[in-house]
C-alpha positions in Angstrom: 45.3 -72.6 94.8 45.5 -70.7 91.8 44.9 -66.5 92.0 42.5 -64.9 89.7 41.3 -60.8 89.9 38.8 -59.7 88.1 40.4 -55.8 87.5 37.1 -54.1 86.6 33.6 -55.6 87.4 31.9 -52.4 87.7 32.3 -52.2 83.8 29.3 -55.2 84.6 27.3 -53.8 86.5 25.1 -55.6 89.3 25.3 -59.0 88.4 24.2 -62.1 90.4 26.3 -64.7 89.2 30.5 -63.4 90.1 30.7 -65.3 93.4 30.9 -68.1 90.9 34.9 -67.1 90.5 35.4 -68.2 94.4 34.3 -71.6 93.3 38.0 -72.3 91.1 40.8 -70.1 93.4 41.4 -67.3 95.6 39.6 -64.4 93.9 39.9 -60.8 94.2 37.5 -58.4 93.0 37.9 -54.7 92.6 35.0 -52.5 90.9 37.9 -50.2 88.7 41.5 -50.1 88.9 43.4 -47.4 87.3 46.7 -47.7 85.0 49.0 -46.7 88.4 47.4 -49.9 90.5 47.1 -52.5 87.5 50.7 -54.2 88.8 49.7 -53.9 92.4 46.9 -55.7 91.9 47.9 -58.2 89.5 51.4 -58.7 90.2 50.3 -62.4 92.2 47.5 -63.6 89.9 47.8 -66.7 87.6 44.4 -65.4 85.8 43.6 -62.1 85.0 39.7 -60.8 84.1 39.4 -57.8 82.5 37.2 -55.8 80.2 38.6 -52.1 79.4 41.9 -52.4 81.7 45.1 -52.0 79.4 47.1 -55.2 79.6 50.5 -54.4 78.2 53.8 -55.5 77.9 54.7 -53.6 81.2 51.9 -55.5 83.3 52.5 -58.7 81.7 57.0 -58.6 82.9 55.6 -57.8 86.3 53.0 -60.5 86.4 55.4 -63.9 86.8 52.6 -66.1 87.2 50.0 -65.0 84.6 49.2 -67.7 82.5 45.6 -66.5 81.6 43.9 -63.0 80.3 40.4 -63.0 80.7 38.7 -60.1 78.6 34.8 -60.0 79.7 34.4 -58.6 76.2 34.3 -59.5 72.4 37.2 -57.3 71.8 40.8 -57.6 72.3 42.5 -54.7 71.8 43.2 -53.5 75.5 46.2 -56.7 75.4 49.1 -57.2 73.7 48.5 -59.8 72.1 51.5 -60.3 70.5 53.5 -60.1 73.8 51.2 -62.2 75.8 51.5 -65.3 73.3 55.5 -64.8 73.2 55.4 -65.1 77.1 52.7 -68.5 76.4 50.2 -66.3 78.0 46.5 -67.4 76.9 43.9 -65.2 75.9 40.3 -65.7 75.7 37.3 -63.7 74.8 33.8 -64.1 74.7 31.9 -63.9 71.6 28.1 -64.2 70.8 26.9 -63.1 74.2 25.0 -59.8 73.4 23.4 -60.6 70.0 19.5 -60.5 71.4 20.6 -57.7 73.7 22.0 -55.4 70.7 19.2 -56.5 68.3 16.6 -55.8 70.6 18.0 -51.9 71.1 18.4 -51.5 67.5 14.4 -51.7 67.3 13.9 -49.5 70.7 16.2 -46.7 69.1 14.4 -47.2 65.8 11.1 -47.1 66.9 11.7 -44.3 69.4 12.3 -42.4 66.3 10.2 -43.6 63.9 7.0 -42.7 66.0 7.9 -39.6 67.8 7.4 -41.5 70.9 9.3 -38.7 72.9 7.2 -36.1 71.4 3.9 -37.3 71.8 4.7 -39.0 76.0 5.8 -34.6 76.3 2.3 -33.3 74.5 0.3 -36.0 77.0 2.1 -35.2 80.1 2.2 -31.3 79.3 -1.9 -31.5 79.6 -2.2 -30.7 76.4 -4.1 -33.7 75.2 -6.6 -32.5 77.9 -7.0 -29.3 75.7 -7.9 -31.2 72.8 -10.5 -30.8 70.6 -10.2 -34.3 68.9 -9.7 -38.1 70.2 -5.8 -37.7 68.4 -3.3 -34.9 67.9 -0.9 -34.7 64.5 1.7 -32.9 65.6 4.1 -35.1 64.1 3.9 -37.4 61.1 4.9 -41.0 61.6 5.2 -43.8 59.0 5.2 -47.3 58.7 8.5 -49.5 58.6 6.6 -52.0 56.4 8.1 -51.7 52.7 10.9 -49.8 54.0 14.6 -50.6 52.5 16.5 -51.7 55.7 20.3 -51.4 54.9 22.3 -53.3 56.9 26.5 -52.5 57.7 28.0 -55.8 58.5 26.1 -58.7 58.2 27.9 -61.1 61.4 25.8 -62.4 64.0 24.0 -59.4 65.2 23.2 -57.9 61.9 21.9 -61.3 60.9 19.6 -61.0 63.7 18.4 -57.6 62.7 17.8 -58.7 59.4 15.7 -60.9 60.7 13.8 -58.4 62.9 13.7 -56.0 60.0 11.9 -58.6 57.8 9.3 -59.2 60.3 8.2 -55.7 60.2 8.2 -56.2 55.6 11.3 -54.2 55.6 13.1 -54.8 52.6 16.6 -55.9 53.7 20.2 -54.6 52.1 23.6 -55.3 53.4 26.9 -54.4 52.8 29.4 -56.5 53.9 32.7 -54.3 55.4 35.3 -57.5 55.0 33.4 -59.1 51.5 33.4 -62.3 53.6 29.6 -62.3 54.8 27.7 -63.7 51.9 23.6 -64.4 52.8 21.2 -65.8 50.1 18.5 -64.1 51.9 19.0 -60.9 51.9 20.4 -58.6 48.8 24.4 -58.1 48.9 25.2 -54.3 48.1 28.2 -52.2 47.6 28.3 -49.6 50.2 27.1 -46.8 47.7 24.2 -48.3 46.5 23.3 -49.1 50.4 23.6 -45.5 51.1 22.1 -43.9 48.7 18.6 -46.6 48.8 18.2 -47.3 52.4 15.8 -46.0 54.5 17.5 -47.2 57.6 20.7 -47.5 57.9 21.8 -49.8 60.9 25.5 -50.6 61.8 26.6 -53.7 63.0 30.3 -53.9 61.7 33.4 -53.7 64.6 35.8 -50.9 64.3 39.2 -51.4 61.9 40.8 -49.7 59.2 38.4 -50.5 56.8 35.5 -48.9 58.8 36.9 -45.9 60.2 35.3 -42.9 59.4 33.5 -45.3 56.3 30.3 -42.5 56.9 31.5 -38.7 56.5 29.6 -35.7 55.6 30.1 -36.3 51.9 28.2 -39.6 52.0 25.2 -37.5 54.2 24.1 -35.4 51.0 23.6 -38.8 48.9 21.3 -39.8 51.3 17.4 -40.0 51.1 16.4 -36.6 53.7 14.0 -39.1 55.4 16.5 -41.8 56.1 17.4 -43.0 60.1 20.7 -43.7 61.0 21.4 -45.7 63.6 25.3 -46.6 65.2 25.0 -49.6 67.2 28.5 -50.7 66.1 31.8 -49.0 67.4 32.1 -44.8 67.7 34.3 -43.5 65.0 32.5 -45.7 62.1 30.2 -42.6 61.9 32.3 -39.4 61.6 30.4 -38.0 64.6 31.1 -34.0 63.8 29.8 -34.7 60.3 26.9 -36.2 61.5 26.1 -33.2 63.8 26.5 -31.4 61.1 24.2 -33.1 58.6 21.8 -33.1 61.5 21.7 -29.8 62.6 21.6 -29.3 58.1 18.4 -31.6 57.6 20.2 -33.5 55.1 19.1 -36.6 57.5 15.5 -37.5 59.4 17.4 -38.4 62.5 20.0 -40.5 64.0 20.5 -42.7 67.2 24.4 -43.9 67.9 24.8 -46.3 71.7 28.4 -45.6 70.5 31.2 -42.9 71.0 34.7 -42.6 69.5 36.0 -41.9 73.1 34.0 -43.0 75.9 32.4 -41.3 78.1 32.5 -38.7 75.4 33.8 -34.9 76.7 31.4 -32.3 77.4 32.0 -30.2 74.1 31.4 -33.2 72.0 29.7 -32.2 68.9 26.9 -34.6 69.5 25.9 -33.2 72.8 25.7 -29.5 71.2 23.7 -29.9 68.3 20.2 -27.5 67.6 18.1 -30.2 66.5 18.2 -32.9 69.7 15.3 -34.1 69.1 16.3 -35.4 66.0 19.0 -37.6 68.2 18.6 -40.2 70.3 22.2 -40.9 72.3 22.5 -43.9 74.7 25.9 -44.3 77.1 27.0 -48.2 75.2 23.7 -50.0 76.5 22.9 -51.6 73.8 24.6 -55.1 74.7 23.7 -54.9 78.6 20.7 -56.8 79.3 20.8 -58.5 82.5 20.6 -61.9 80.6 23.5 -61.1 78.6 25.8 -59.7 81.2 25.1 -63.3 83.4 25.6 -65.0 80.2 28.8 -63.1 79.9 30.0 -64.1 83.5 29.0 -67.9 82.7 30.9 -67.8 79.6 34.0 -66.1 81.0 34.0 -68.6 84.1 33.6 -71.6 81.5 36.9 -70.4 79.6 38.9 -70.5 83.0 37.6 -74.3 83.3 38.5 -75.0 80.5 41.8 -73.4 80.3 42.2 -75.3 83.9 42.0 -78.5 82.7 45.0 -78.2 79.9 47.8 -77.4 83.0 
């Protein structure tokens, strides 16, 4: 019977659907394991699941049997890859899991901000509306996201999907393409200047590399429209985030929303959590790709690649 443990299912929340591990070996389960038990824990398993625990080449010499890394996550950068294909160690990831999940937020985030939603639930629930002279209250202006120019950053499966979204609401859709490799017919290909400098929204959708990194500073900020939204539902660290505070806290933007930190959880002092204008931010703790749906689907699809990774030994 072959020995699989799953090293950090808390990373997944309450799902329904992990007894389905039991079904293919002896499974273990442990809700987080730190760097100092990773070999305890692992040392007997033939298939490790994993979605933020480092797999390196110290775990993988003390793990004899591993012949399979299971990351319950698109990315792969927690494993050596390198290493683990030397030793014929297999590695699978999940892709296309979260795409309705992340789109879905993108919209939440952007209408949140759009409307002032915050704002005017406060002025209702402060009894203020009670005090009012009129059937409405304008004490914030809202506009409409038909004829905007949506700009998108990285056009892959999510960004399609926004795209979509976007077009449904008669936004006017951009996109810049981070790798040049993205090409869509329907939707207008940009350099990354024009993008900035036109959009109205500017959602990200691109992963994290060193093409991306830091690709939005403070100098980019000032050659944006004032009234544009800004919103990071890619990887922290594509947005410089202390030159965003600072172009927030500076006007030179309408507001911003980011699901995504460069270290997560962020620390205390992070420049995000300190700016003056807060309600010109909207911060989420990397929700954006968690619906219920998608985590299950994410389980299905992880148990699916042990199957099939089962049948080749």
């Amino acid at each position: 019977m072959i020995e699989i443990v799953f090293l950090d299912s808390l990373t997944l929340g309450n799902v329904s659907n992990l007894d389905i591990f039991q079904e293919l070996g002896n499974f273990k389960l442990y809700k987080i394991t730190p760097p100092e038990k990773v070999i305890e824990r692992s040392q007997n398993a033939d298939v490790i699941i994993t979605n933020k625990v480092i797999i390196d080449k110290n775990v993988i010499d003390n793990c004899p049997k591993l012949k399979l890394i299971c990351l319950t996550a698109t990315g792969m950068n927690n494993v050596d890859l390198d290493y683990a294909y030397k030793k014929n160690i297999t590695v699978k990831n999940v892709a296309n899991y979260s795409t309705e999940s992340v789109a879905q937020t993108t919209f939440a985030m952007l209408l949140n901000l759009i409307t002032h939603l915050n704002y005017f639930d406060r002025y209702v629930k402060s009894f203020q509306y009670c005090e009012s002279e009129i059937f409405t209250h304008y004490g914030r202006t809202f506009s409409l996201l038909n004829g905007k120019t949506f700009g998108i950053i990285g056009l892959g499966n999510i960004g399609k999907r926004v795209a979509e979204i976007a077009q449904s609401f008669g936004c006017n859709v951009i996109y810049y393409s981070t790798t040049g490799q993205n090409k869509n017919s329907n939707y207008i290909n940009v350099d990354f200047e024009t993008l900035i400098q036109n959009s109205d929204i500017i959602s990200i959708h691109c992963p994290l590399n060193e093409n991306t990194k830091n690709l939005i500073r403070y100098e980019h900020f000032k050659k944006m429209k004032s009234s544009v939204i800004i919103l990071n539902l890619g990887r922290g660290g594509i947005i410089n985030e202390a030159d965003l505070a600072k172009a927030i806290d500076e006007n030179l933007i309408a507001a911003a929303a980011t699901d995504v930190f460069t270290k997560e959880p962020p620390d205390k002092d992070h420049p995000l959590l300190n700016i003056k204008n807060k309600e010109k931010l909207l911060l989420t703790p990397h929700i954006a790709w968690a619906a219920i749906e998608c985590r299950e689907l994410l389980v299905r699809k992880t148990y699916e690649n042990i199957v099939e990774f089962l049948k080749t030994i």
